[in-house]
C-alpha positions in Angstrom: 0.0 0.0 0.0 3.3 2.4 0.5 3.5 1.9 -3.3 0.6 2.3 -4.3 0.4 5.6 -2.1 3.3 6.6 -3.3 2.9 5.5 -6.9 -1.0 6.8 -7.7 -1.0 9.3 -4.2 -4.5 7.4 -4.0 -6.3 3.9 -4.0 -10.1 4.2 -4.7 -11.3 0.3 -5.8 -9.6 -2.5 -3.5 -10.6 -6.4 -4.4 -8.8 -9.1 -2.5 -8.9 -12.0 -4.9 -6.7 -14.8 -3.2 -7.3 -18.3 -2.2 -6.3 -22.0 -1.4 -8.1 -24.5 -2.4 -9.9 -26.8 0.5 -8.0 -30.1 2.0 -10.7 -31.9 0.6 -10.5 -34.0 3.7 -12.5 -34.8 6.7 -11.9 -32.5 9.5 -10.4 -35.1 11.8 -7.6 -35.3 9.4 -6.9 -31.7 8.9 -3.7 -30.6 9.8 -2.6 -27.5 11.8 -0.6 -26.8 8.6 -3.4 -27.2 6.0 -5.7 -24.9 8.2 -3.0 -22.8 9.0 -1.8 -21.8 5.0 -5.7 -21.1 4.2 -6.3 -19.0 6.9 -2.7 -17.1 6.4 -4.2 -16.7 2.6 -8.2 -16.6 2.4 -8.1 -14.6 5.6 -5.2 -12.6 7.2 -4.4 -11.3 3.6 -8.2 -10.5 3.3 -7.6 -8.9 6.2 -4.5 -7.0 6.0 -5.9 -5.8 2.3 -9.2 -4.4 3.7 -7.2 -3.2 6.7 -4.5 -1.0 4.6 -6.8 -0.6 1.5 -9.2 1.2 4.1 -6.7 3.3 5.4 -5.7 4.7 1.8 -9.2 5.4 1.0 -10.7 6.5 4.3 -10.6 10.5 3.4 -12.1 10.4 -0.1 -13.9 7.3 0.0 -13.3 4.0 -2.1 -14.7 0.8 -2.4 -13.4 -3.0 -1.2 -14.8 -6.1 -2.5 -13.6 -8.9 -1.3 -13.7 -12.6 -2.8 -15.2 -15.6 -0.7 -16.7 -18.3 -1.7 -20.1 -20.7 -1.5 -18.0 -22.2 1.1 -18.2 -18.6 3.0 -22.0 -19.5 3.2 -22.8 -22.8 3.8 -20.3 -26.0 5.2 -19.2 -28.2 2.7 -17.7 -31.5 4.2 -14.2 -31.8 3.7 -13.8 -28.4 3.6 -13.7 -27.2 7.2 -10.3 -24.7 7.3 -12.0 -23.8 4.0 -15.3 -22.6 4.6 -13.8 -21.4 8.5 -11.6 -18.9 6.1 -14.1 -17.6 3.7 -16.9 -17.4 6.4 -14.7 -15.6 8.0 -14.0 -13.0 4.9 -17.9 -12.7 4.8 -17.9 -11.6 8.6 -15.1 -9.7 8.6 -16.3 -7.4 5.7 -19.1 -6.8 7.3 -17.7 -5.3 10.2 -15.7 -3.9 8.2 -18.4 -1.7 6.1 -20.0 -1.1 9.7 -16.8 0.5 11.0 -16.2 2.7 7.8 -19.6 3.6 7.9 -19.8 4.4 12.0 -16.5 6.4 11.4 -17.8 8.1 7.8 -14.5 6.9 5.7 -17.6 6.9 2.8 -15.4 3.4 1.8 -17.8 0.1 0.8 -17.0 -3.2 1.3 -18.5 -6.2 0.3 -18.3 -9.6 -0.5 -18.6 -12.0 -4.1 -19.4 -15.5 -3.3 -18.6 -17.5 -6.3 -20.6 -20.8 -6.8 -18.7 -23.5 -9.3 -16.7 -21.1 -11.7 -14.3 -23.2 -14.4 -11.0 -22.1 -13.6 -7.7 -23.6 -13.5 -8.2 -24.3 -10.0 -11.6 -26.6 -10.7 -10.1 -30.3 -11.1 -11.3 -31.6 -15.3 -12.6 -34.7 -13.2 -15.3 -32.6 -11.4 -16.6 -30.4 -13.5 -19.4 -32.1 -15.1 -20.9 -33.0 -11.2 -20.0 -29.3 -10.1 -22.6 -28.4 -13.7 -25.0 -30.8 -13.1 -25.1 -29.6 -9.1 -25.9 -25.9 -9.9 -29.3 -25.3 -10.5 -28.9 -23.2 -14.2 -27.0 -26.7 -15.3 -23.6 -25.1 -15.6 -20.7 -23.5 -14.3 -20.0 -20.4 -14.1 -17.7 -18.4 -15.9 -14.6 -16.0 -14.6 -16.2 -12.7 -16.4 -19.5 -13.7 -14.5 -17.7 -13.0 -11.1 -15.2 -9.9 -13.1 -19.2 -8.2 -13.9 -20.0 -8.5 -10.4 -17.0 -6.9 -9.2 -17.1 -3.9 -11.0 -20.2 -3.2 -10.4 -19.8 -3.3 -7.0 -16.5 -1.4 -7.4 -18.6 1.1 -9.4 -20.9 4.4 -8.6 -23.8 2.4 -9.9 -23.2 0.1 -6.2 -23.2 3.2 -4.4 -26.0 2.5 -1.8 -24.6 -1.2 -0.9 -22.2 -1.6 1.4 -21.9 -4.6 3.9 -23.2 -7.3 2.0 -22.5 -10.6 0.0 -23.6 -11.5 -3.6 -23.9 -15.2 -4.0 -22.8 -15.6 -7.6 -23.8 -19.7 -8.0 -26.5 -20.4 -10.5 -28.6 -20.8 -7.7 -26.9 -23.1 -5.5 -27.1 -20.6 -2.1 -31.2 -20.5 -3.0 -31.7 -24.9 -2.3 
């Protein structure tokens, strides 16, 4: 954030876009290192972002989305440290848009909860049950969740502040 201070003098659209993939195991056999690298990435970076990003744009106002997941809104077994980290981004934005608002920084933060989007991350072998599981019969795409972002980055968002968007084909509404 020194850079980007001392780069662009400003910061006015923050989106904390990192993750780890779950254990995919049961939590009986997660280790205090599996739990420990997702919460050090889905959430103390989350963190740390919103925390500095906020601080940058707390005199002229900005606006922080930050990236969870389905996992942020329901459990999912064999993804405990998973959905612990990403419910914890959900939360922790929250009170984050609370505290800008109680303290009027005029900064926005919210959260993007994708559902099953094909990435490079999604395993080949799983794709066709992660479509057949969402209720519009695909997954979905990485512009999906990019359209959702700006427009919560944008003036158009400007009355929402504190929430989540569950971007999933439906999967949050079953």
């Amino acid at each position: 954030m020194d850079k980007v201070q001392e780069q662009y003098g400003t910061l006015d659209i923050l989106v904390n876009n990192a993750g780890v993939v779950p254990s995919v195991k049961p939590i009986t056999e997660i280790t205090t290192a599996d739990f420990k690298k997702r919460l050090d990435v889905n959430l103390t970076g989350t963190f740390f972002g919103t925390k500095y990003g906020m601080n940058l744009m707390k005199n002229h106002g900005g606006s922080i989305v930050n990236i969870s997941s389905l996992g942020g809104l329901r459990g999912i077994a064999t993804a405990a440290d998973y959905c612990a980290t990403k419910g914890g981004v959900r939360l922790m934005s929250k009170a984050a848009a609370l505290d800008a608002a109680d303290n009027h920084f005029n900064v926005r933060v919210n959260t993007v909860h994708p559902g099953y989007i094909k990435t490079a991350m999604t395993p080949e072998a799983g794709r066709q049950m992660m479509a057949n599981a969402t209720p519009i019969g695909r997954m979905g795409s990485p512009k999906e969740i990019a359209d959702t972002v700006v427009f919560l980055a944008s003036e158009e968002s400007s009355f929402i502040t504190g929430t989540e968007l569950a971007v999933d084909g439906g999967l949050t509404a079953r």
